[in-house]
C-alpha positions in Angstrom: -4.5 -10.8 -13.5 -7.7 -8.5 -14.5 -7.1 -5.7 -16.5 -8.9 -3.8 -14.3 -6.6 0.0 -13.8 -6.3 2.6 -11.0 -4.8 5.7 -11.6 -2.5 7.4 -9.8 -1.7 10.9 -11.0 -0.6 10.9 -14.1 0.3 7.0 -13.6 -2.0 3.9 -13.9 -1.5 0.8 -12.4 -3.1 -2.4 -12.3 -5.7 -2.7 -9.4 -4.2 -5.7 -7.4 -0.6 -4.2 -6.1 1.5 -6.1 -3.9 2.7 -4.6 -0.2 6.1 -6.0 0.2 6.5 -5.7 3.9 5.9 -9.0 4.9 9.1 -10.4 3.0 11.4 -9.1 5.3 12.0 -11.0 8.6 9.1 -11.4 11.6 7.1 -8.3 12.6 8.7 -6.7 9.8 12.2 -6.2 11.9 15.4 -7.2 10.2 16.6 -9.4 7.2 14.5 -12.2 6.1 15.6 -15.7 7.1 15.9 -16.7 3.5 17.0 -13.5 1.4 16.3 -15.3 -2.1 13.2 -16.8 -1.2 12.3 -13.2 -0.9 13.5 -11.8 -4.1 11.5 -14.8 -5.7 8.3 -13.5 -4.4 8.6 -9.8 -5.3 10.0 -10.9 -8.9 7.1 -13.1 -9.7 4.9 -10.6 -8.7 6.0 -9.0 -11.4 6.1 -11.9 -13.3 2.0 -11.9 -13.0 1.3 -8.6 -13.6 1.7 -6.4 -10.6 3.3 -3.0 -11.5 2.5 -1.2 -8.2 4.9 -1.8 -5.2 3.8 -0.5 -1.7 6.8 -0.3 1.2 8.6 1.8 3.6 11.9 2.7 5.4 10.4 1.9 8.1 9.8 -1.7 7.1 13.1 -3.7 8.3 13.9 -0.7 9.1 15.3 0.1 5.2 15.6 -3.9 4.8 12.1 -3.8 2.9 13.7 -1.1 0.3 17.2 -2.7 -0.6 15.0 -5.9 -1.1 13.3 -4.4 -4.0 16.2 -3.0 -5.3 18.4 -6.1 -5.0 15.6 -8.1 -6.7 14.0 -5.9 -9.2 17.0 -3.1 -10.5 17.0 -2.4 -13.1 13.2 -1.8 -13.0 10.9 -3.0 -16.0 9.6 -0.3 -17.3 6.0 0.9 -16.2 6.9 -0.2 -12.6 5.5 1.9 -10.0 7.3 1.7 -6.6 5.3 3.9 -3.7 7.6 4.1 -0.6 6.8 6.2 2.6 8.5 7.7 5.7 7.3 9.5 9.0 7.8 6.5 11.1 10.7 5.2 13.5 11.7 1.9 14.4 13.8 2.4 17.7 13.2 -1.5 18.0 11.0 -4.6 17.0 8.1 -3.6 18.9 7.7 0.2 18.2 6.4 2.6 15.2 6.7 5.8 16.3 5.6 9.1 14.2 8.5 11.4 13.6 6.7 13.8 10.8 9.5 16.9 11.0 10.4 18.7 8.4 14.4 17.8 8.8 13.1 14.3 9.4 11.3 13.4 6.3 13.1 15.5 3.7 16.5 13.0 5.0 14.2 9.9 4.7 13.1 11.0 1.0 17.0 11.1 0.6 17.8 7.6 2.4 15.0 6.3 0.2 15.8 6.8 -3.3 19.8 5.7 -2.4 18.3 2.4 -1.3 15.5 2.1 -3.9 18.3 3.2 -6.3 15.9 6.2 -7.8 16.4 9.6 -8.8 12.8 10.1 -8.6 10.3 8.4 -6.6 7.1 7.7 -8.2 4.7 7.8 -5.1 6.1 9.1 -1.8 3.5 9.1 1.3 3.3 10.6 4.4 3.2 7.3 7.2 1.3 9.1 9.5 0.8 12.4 11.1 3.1 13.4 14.0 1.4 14.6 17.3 3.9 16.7 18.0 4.5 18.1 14.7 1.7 20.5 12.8 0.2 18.5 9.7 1.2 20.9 7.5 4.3 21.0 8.2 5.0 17.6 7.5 3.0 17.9 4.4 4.5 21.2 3.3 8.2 19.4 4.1 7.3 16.9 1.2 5.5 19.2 -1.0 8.7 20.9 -1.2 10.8 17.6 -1.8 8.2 17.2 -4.8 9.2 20.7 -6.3 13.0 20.2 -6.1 11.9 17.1 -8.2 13.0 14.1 -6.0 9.3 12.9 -5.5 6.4 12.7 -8.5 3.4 11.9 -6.9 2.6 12.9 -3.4 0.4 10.3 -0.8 -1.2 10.2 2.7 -1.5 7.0 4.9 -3.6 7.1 8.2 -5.4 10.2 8.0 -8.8 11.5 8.5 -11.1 13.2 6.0 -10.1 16.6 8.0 -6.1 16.3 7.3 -6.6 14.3 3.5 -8.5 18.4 2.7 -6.0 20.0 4.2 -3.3 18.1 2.9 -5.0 18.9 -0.3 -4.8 22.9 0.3 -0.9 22.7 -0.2 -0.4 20.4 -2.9 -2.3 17.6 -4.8 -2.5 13.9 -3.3 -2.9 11.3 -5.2 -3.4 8.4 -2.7 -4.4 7.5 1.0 -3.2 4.3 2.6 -5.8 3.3 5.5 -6.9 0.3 7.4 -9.5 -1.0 5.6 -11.4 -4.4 5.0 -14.8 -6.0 5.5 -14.7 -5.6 9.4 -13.5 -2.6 9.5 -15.1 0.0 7.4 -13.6 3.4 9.6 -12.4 5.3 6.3 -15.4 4.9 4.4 -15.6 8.8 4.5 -12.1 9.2 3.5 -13.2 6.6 1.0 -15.8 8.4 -0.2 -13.9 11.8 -0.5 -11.1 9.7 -2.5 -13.8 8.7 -5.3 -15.1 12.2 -5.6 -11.1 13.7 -6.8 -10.0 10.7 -8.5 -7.7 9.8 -5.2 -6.4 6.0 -5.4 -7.4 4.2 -1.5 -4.8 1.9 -0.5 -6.8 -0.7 2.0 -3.8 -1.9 4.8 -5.0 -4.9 6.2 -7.3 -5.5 3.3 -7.9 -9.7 5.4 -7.7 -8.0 9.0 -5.2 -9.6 10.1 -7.4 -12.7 9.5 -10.6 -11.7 10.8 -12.2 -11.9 7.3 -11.5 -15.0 7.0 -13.3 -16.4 9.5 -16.5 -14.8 8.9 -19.5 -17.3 7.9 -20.9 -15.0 4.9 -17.1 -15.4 3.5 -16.8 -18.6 4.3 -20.2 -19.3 2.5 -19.6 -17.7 -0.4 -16.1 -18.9 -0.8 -17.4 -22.5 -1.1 -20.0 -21.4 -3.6 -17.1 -19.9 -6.0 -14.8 -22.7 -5.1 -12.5 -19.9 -3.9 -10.3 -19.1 -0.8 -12.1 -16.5 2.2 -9.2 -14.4 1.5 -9.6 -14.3 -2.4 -13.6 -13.2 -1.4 -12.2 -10.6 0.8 -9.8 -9.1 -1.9 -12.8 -9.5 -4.2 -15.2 -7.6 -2.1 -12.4 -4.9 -1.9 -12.3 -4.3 -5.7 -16.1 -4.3 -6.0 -16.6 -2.0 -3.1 -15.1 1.2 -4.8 -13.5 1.8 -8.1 -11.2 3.3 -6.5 -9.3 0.7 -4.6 -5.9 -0.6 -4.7 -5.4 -3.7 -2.2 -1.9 -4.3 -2.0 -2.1 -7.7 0.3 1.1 -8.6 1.5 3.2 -12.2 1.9 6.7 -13.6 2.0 5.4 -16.6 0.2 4.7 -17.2 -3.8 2.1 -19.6 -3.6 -0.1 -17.3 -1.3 1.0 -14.6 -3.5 -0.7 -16.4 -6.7 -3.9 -16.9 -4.4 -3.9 -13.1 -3.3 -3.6 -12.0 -7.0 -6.0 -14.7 -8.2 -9.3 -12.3 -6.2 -8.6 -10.3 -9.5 -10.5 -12.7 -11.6 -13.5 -13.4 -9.2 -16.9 -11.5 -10.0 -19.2 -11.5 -6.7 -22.7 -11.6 -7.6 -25.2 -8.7 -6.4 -26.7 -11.4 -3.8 -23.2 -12.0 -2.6 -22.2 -7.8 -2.1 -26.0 -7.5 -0.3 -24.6 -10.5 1.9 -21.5 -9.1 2.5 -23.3 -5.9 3.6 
């Protein structure tokens, strides 16, 4: 992998990461079919370099967690593990916000038992509740961070509006948002993370596979004898110094092609193409 580093608070971590969600089972719901198929692919991610680790409780529900910590405890040291909480799984289908206060200071709990931790590095907000005030949610974790169970606090799915007034009550370090070369939404949230040193976190950095099927990809693939998704991942890392794509998969060898974007350097021509 590049050498290329992110920060995140007073942590750095390589700029390709790894989202682990996709190794439990189909539409993230339950076990995986093959549990140590799994652990293969999150420990040869660490294997080639990847020291940040995005998941959830909400992934399996918990399955995505004890996953990591069956495979990876004890953790080599300068792993970074970035968990988050805020959203229910009532069955396969569903993600529903639940940001109370009660709520998310028992999921911080639930986490570090199944991720084995007395601290967690990087704890995010999943997404704001509806029907619960931002800041409550917010404050509900700043006050997890002070009783020292979190380090670094996070947002995921939030506007520009809620990442400043998440700021007002304690200091955020990341924000996990769809981004990727179709869809280009955050760019202001984007923009407000380079200007305080906030690490972005593009979810669906491929589009669920609409990047791949793009012609100025697709062109530019075949030029760098590289894969459409390796050009996407690419693009992401040139786009902002500030990105952290953690693309997902419950298989190695896509895994080694994801992480292999780290070495590809687009040419001016190609970003002006690209748009």
């Amino acid at each position: 992998m590049a050498s290329e580093t992110v920060a995140l608070g007073d942590l750095t971590v390589n700029r390709m990461g790894f989202g682990a969600m996709r190794v439990c089972g189909p539409d993230v719901w339950g076990p995986p079919e093959d549990r140590v198929a799994a652990h293969q692919v999150l420990r040869r991610a660490i294997e080639l370099g990847v020291n940040f680790l995005d998941t959830a409780d909400s992934y399996g529900p918990y399955v995505d967690e004890e996953l990591i910590a069956e495979a990876l405890h004890p953790y080599p040291k300068g792993l970074v593990i970035g968990t988050k909480g805020g959203l229910l799984r009532p069955n396969r289908h569903a993600w529903d916000p639940n940001g109370r206060p009660g709520h998310l200071r028992s999921a911080v709990d639930g986490s570090l038992k199944r991720l084995k931790l007395e601290c967690i590095d990087l704890y995010q907000l999943h997404a704001p509740d509806p029907k619960v005030p931002f800041t409550e949610s917010v404050g509900a974790l700043a006050q997890m961070q002070r009783a020292g169970k979190i380090r670094h606090l996070g947002l995921s799915n939030v506007s520009l509006a809620q990442l400043e007034e998440a700021r007002r009550i304690a200091p955020i370090v990341s924000v996990q948002n769809r981004y990727n070369l179709e869809d280009r939404s955050s760019d202001g949230v984007l923009a407000a993370c380079e200007k305080f040193g906030i690490a972005f976190l593009p979810w669906f950095p491929l589009g669920a596979g609409a990047c791949l099927k793009s012609a100025k990809v697709k062109k530019i693939a075949a030029r760098l004898e590289a894969s459409a998704a390796q050009v996407a991942l690419a693009w992401l890392l040139a786009r902002s110094k500030a990105m952290l794509p953690i693309p997902g998969t419950a298989s190695v060898a896509h895994l080694e092609e994801n992480l292999r974007a780290a070495a590809i350097r687009l040419s001016a021509e190609d970003l002006a193409a690209l748009g």
